[in-house]
PATI-701486 format. One record per residue: x, y, z of N, C-alpha, C, O in turn. Coordinates in steps of 0.001 Angstrom, whole numbers, plus 500000, padded with zeros to 6 digits. Layout:
// residues N
XYZXYZXYZXYZ;...
This chain:
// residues 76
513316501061512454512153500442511834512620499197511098513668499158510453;511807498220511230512282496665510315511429496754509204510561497622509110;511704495632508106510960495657507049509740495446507488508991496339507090;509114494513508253507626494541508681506818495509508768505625495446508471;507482496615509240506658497631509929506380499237508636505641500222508661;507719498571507410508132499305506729507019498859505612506451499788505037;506716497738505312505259497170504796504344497432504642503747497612503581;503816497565506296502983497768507081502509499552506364501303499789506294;503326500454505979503030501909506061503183502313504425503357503457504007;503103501419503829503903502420502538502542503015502200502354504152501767;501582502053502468500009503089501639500040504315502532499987505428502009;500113504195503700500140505567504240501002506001503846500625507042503307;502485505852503685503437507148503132502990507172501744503486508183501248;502346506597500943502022507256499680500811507996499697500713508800498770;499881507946500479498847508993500795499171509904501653498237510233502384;500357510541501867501035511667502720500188511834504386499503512726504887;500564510767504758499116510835506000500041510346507576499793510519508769;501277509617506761502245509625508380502649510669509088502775511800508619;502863510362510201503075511245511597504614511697510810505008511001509874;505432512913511274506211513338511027507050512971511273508057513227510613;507086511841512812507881511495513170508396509905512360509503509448512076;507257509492512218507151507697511631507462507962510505508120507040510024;507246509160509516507320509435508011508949509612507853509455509191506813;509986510368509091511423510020509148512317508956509529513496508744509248;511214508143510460511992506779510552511722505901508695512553505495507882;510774505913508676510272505303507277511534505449506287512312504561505940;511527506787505931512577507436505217513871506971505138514573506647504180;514153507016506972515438506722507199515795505141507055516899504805506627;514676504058507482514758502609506350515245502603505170516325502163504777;513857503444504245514165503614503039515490504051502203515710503991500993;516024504357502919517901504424502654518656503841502758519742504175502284;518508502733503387519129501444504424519277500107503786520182499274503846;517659500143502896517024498831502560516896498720501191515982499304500609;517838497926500509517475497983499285516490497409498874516032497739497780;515716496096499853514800495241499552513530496172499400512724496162498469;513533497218500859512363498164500667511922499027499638510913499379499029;513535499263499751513066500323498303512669500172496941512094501017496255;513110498747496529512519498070495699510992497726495799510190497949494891;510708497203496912509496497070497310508317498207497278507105498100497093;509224499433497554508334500381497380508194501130496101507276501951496115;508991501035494822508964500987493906507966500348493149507322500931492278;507768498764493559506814497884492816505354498267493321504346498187492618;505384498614494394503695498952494751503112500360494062501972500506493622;504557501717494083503965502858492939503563502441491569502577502840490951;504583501467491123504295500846489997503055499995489475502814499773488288;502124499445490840501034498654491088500149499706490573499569499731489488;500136500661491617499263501874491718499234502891490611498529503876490393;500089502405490079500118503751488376499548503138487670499068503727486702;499307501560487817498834500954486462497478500764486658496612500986485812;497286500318487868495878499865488300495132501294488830493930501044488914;495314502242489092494559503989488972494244504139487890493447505051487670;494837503132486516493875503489485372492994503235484806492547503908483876;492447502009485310491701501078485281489944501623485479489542501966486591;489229501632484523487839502261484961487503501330485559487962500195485436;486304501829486590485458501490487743484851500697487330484887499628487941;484056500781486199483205500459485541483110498810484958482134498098484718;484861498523484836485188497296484184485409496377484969486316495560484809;484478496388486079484239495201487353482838495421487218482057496371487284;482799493931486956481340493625487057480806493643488284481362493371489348;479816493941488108478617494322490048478821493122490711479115493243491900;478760492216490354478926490902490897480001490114491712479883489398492706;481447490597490724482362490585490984482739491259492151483279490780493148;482269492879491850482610493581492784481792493729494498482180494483495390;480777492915494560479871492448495661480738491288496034481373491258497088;480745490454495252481696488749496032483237489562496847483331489220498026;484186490373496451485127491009496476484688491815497770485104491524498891;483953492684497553483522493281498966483154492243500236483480492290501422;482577491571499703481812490885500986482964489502501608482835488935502693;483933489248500679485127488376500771485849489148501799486080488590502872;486205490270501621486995491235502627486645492043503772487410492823504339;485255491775504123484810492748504606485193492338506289485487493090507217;485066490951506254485560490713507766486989490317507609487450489340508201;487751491137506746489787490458507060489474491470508516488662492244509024;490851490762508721491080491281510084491505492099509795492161491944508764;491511493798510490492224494958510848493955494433511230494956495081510925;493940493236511890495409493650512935496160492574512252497330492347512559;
């Protein structure tokens, strides 16, 4: 696996949702790569801070421009 692809998956390996097989190549990067592992460090770190964040403290407005900004990114 290259860093691209290692990118590409960390939300899935942090939502326990990779294939068994992709979740041991992942792994087996993640041992390899110090860049990754750093990398994957800073995004738990994203996600611990910003999960605390109430819902509430986005304005409707905000959160409509935001939706509708993303709604056609590309999948691929």
């Amino acid at each position: 696996m290259n860093c691209d692809a290692f990118v590409e998956l960390v939300t899935a390996y942090l939502d326990g949702v990779l294939e068994p097989a992709v979740e041991q190549r992942f792994v087996a990067h993640l041992a390899e790569c110090d860049g990754c592992d750093r990398y994957l460090e800073q995004i738990r770190t994203t996600v611990a801070a910003l999960g605390h964040l109430p819902e509430e403290s986005l304005a409707a407005d905000v959160r409509d421009r935001l939706l509708s900004a993303f709604r056609d990114w590309p999948a691929d």
